[in-house]
C-alpha positions, -999 to +999 in steps of 0.1 A: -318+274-602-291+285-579-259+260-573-234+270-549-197+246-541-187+251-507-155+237-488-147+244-456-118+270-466-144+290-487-175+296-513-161+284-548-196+287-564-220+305-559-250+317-588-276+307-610-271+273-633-289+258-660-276+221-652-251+212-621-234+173-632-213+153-604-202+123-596-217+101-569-215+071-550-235+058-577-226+076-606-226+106-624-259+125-622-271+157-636-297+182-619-321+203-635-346+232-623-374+213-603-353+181-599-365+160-570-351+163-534-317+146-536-287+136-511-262+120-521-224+111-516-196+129-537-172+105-552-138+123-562-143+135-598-158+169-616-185+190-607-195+207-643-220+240-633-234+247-670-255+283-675-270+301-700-232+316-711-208+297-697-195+260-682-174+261-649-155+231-642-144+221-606-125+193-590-137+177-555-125+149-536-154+137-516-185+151-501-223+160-505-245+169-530-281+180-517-306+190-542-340+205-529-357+220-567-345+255-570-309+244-552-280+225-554-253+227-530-218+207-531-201+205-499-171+194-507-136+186-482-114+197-509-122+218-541-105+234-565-114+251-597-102+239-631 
């Protein structure tokens, strides 16, 4: 699936994952390929984007997470990478 983290200042993220985990409103939740549409709110925490190869870690304050089966995209206020 594709994942991308967006903030307003620029594209942090942006390519294929495996598994995307963040933490919402009401809890932490992990999205696989062909996960069911999602939106949620962003609680400040990590964002963990986990592919084949590699893990990225990220750092958000608050946002939204929308997940549609073969996307998730973060839109975050304020994101840095860890």
């Amino acid at each position: 699936m594709k994942a991308q983290i967006v903030t307003p200042e620029k594209v942090l993220f942006d390519g294929d994952a495996k598994m995307v985990v963040c933490r919402t409103t009401d809890g932490d939740v992990a999205f696989l390929d062909d996960h069911e549409p999602f939106l949620g709110m962003l609680r400040a925490g990590e964002i963990r984007i986990i592919n084949d190869t590699q893990e990225f870690a990220f750092e958000c304050t608050r946002g939204f997470v929308e997940v549609d089966g073969t996307h998730v995209r973060v839109i975050s206020d304020d994101a840095l990478a860890k």
